[in-house]
C-alpha positions in Angstrom: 104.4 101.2 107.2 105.3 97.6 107.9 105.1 96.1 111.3 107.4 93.2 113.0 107.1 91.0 115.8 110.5 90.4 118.0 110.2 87.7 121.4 112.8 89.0 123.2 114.0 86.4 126.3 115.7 86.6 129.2 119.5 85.9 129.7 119.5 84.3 133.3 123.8 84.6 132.9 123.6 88.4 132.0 120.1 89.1 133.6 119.3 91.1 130.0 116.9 90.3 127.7 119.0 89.7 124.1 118.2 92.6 122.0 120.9 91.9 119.5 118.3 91.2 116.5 116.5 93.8 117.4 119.6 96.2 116.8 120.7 94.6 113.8 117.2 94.8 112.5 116.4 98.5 113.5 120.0 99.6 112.4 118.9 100.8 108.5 115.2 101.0 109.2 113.4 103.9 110.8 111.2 103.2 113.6 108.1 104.4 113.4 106.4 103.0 117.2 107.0 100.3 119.3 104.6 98.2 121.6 105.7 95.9 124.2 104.2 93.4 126.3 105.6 91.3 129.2 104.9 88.1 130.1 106.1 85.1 131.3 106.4 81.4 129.4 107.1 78.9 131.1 108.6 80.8 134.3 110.7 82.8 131.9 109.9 86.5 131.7 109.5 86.9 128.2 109.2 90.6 126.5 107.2 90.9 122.8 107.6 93.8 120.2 105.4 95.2 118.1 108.1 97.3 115.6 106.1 99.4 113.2 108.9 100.8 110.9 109.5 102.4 107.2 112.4 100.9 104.9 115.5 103.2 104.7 119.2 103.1 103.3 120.3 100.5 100.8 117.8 97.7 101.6 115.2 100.4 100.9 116.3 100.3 97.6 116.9 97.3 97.2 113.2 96.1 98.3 112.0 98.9 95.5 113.8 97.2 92.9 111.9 93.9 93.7 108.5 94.6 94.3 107.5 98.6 92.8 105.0 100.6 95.0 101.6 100.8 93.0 100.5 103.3 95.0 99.9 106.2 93.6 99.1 104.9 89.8 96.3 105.1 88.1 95.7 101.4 86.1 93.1 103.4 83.7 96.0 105.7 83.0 96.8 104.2 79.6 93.4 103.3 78.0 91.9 104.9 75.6 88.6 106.9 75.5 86.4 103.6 74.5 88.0 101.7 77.3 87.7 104.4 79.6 84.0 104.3 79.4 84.2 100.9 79.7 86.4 100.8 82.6 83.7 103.2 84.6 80.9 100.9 83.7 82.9 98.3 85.2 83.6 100.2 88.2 80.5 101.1 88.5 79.1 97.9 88.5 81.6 97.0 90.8 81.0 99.6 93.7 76.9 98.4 93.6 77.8 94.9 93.5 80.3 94.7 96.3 77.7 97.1 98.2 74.7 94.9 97.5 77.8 91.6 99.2 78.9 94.1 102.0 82.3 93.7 100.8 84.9 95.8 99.8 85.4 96.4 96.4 88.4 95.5 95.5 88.1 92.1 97.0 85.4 91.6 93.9 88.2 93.2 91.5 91.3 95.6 91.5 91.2 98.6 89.4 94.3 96.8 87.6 92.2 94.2 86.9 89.3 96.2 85.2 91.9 98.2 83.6 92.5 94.7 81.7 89.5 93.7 81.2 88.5 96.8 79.6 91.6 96.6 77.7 91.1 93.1 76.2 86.8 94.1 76.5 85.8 89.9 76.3 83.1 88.7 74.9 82.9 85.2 76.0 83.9 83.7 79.3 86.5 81.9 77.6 87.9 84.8 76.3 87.2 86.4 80.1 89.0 83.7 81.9 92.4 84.7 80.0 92.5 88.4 81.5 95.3 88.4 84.2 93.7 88.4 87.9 89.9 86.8 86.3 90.9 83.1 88.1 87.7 80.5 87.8 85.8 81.5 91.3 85.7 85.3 89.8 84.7 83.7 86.4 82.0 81.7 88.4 81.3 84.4 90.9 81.0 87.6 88.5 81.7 86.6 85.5 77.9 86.3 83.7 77.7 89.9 84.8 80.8 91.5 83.7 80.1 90.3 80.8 77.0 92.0 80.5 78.2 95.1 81.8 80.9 94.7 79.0 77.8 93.9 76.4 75.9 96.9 77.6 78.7 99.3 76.5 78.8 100.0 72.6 82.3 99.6 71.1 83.8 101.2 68.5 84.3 97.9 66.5 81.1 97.0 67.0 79.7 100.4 65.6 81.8 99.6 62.4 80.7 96.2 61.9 77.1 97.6 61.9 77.5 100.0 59.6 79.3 97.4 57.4 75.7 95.4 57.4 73.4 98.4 56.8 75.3 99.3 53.8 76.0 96.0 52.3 72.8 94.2 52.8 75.1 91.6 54.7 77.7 90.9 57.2 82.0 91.8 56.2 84.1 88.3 56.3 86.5 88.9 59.0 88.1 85.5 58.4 90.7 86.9 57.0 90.8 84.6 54.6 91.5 84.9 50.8 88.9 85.6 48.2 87.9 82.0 46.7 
């Protein structure tokens, strides 16, 4: 549902309020409601609309192809079993944070955005800072904490890289450099 505003004036010549945007506007939308209000500015009766209305016919379409509806989908959709458990923590923390701020939660961070974060799972605040939607008030905000929510969760990498040291006596080279 969106919602527009029309001021409709009065025509002293015709004694009619012009309507004609209104028409032109309503002509491939459907109208959901309508609240008026009358009043007078300046001497002038004046008559407001409230138009609450839903997209239809080619500019539907063509609004579609601009800006998708992400209603419906599921950011966590795509990740895999590690980052799903991930994701959850984050959520998680997320619903007991914004509780604890009395705001909502999504105003701390989207789904989409822990969907990334869990996909890129940072480990610094550097590295934090690059996720799409982590801007520097979240970084300052809820960034120590994310990170330790990210911290807390054992990775599958990390797991490895363990393993490496217990059996080696000694940490693997990830440079990626060449043997010298």
């Amino acid at each position: 549902m969106q919602l527009r505003v029309f001021t409709l004036r009065l025509d002293p010549e015709t004694g009619a309020f012009d309507d004609a945007a209104l028409q032109t506007f309503v002509a491939d939308r459907t109208v959901l409601s309508v609240t008026d209000h009358f009043f007078h500015d300046a001497g002038a009766p004046v008559w407001a609309l409230l138009v609450s209305y839903r997209e239809d016919g080619p500019f539907a379409t063509a609004t579609a192809a601009r800006r998708p509806s992400r209603r419906g989908e599921n950011p966590a959709a795509d990740l895999s079993a590690e980052e799903r458990t991930l994701f959850d923590a984050l959520r998680s923390w997320r619903g007991d944070r914004a509780q604890a701020e009395g705001k909502p939660p999504y105003i701390l961070f989207t789904n989409r955005h822990l969907a990334a974060i869990a996909k890129a799972r940072p480990s610094s605040k550097a590295a934090l800072e690059q996720v799409p939607g982590v801007g520097a008030n979240r970084l300052r905000d809820y960034g120590p904490a994310v990170l330790e929510v990210i911290a807390s969760i054992p990775s599958a990498k990390a797991d490895e890289v363990s393993r490496d040291e217990a059996s080696t006596g000694k940490a693997p080279d990830l440079s990626g450099g060449a043997d010298a």
